[in-house]
C-alpha positions as CSV (number, residue, x, y, z in Angstrom):
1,X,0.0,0.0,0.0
2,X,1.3,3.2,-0.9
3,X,0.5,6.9,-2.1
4,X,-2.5,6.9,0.3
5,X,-3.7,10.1,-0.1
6,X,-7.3,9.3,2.1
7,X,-8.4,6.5,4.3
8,X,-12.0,5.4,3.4
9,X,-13.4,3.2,6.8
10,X,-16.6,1.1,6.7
11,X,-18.6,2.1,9.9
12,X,-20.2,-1.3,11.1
13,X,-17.7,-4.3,11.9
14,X,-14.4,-2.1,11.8
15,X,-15.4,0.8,13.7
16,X,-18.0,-0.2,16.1
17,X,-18.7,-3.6,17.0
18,X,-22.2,-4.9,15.4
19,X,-23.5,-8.5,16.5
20,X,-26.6,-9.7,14.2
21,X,-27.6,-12.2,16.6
22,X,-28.6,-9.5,19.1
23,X,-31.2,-8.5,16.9
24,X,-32.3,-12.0,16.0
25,X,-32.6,-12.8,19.6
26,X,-34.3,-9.2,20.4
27,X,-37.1,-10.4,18.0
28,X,-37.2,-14.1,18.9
29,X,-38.4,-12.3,22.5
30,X,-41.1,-9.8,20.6
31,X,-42.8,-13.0,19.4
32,X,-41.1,-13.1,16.0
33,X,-41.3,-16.9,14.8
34,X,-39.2,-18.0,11.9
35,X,-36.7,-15.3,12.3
36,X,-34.7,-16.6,9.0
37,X,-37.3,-17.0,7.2
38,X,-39.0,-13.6,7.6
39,X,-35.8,-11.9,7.4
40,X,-35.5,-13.7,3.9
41,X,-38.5,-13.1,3.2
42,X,-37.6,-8.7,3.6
43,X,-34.3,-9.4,1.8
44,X,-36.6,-10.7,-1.7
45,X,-39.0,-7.9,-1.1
46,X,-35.8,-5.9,-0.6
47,X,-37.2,-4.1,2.6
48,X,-34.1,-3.5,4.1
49,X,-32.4,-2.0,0.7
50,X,-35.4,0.5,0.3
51,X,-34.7,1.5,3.8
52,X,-31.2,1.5,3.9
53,X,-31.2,3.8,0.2
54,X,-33.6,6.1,1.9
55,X,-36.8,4.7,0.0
56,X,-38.8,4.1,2.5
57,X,-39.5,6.2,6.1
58,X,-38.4,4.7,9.4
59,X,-42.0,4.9,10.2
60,X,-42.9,2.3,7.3
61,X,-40.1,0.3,8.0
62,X,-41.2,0.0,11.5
63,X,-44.8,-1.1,10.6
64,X,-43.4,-3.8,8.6
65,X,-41.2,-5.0,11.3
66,X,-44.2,-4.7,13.6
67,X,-45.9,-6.9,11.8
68,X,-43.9,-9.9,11.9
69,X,-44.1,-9.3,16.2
70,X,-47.0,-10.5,18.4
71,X,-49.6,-8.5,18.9
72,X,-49.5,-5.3,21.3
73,X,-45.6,-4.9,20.7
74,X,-45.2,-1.3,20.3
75,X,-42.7,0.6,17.6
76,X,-39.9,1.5,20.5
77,X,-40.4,-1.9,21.2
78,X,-39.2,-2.9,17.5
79,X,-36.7,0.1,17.3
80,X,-34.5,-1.3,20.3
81,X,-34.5,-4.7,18.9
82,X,-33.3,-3.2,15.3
83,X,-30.7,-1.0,16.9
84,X,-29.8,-4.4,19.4
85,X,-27.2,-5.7,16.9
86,X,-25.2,-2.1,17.3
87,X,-22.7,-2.7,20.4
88,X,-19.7,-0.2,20.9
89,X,-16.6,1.4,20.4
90,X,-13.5,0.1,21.8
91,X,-11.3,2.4,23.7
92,X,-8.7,1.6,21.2
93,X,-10.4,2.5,18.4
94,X,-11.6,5.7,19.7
95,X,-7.8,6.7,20.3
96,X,-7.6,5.9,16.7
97,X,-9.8,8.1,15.0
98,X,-9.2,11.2,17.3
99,X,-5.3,11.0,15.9
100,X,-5.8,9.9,12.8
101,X,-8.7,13.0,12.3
102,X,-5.7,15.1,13.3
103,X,-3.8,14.0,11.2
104,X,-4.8,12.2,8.0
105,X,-7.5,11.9,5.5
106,X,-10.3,10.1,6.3
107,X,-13.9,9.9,5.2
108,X,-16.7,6.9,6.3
109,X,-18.6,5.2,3.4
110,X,-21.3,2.9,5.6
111,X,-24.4,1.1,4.4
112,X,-26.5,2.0,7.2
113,X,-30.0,3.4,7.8
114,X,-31.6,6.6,10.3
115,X,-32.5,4.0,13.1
116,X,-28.6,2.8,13.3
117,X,-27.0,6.0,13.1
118,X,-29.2,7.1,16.1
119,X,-27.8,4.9,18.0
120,X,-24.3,4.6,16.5
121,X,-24.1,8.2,17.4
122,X,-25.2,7.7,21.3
123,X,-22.8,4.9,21.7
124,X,-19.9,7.4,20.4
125,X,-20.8,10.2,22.9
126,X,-20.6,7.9,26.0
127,X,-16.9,7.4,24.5
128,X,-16.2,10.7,23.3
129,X,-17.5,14.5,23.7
130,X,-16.0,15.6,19.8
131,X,-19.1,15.1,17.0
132,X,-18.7,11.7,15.2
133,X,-19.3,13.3,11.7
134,X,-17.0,16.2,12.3
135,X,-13.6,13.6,12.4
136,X,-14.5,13.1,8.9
137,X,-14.1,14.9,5.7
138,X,-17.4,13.5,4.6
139,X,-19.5,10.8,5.7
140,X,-21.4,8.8,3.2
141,X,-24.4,7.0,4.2
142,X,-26.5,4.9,2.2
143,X,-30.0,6.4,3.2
144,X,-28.6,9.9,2.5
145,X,-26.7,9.3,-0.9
146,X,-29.3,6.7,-2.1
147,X,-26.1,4.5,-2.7
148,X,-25.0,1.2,-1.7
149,X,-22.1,-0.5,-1.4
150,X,-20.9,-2.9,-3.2
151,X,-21.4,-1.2,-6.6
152,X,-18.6,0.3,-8.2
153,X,-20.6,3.2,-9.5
154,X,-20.6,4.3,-5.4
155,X,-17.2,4.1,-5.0
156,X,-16.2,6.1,-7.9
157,X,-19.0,8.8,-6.8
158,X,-17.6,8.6,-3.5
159,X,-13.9,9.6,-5.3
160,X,-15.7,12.4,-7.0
161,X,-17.2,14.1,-4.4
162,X,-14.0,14.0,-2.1
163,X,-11.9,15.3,-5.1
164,X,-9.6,12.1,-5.3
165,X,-8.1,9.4,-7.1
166,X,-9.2,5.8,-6.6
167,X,-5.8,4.6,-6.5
168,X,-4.9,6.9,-4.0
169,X,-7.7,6.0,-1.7
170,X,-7.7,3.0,1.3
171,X,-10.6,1.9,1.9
172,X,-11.2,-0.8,4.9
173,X,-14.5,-2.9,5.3
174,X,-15.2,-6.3,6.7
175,X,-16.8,-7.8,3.6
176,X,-15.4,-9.4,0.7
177,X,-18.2,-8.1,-1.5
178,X,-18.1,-4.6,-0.3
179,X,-14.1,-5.5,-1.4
180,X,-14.2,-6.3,-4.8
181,X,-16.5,-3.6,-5.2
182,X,-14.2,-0.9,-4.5
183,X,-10.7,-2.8,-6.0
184,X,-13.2,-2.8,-9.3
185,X,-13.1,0.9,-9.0
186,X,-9.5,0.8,-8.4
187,X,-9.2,1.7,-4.7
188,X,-6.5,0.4,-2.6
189,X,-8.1,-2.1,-0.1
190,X,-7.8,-3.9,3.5
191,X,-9.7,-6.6,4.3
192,X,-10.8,-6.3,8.0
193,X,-10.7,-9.3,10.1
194,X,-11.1,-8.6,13.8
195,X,-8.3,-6.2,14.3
196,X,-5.3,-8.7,12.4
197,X,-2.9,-6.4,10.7
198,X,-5.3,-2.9,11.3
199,X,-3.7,-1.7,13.6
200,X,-0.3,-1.8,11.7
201,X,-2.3,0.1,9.1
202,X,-1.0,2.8,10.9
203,X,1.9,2.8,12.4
């Protein structure tokens, strides 16, 4: 890797810690039966891609997910469940982003959705007292840039709008899809696997 001229991070499963069977779990107790198969059943009606490209409101994303619950569950009721699978930051990585804002180039590309960033943003301020967004040069999220990840076409847009080359740009996510995406649009990449080699990233 060299030439780095910015340092694109994925949000969930590099920065903060996201654990999906929280939320499968969360459900399981709000009377949701057949958890897979309802949740494969949203993924072919591609309810969570609406929601997550800013298609849909929270509000009719949360009557969907209400519906698949027993009856008398209210929405807050479904929100904490959705938001379960969000954890926290480590200390570590914390330290991380303060010195590298300071420091370095970095922008966030995440596939996320209104509900998550809610509460990625109140798990941040129990670690820190600076703005998440501000340590970034820009912060792309699907439901705002009607973009996902992993088409090429995103990552290029994502280049154009911060005024760089792909080939100067790292970008670090935690899937293999999301990956090849972005080496298709000629991005330098790092393949995250729970902390191996990141932290040498840097030093």
């Amino acid at each position: 890797m060299k030439d780095i001229e910015l340092i694109l991070f994925d949000l969930g499963g590099v920065l903060i810690d996201i654990d999906y069977q929280a939320t499968e779990n969360a459900f399981i107790q709000l009377g949701t039966v057949d958890f897979q198969e309802k949740y494969t059943q949203f993924q072919q009606n591609q309810l969570f891609d609406l929601f997550e490209t800013g298609q849909i409101s929270a509000q009719h994303f949360i009557n969907k997910l209400l519906d698949a619950t027993r009856k008398g569950t209210s929405p807050n009721e479904v929100v904490h469940a959705w938001n379960a699978m969000i954890l926290s930051f480590s200390e570590k990585k914390v330290q991380l982003i303060l010195e590298l804002a300071k420091k370095q180039r970095i922008a966030l590309l995440s596939n996320t959705n209104e509900l998550h960033m809610v509460e990625v943003k109140r798990e941040w301020a129990k670690m820190s007292q600076v703005p998440f967004e501000s340590l970034f040069e820009k912060v792309f999220l699907s439901h705002e840039i009607k973009q996902r990840k992993p088409h090429p076409e995103t990552f290029v847009w994502v280049c154009e709008q911060l005024q760089v080359t792909p080939s100067t740009v790292l970008f670090i996510d935690d899937s293999p899809q999301h990956i090849s995406g972005a080496q298709e649009a000629g991005l330098q990449t790092f393949y995250y696997q729970k902390d191996a080699g990141f932290y040498a990233l840097f030093s």
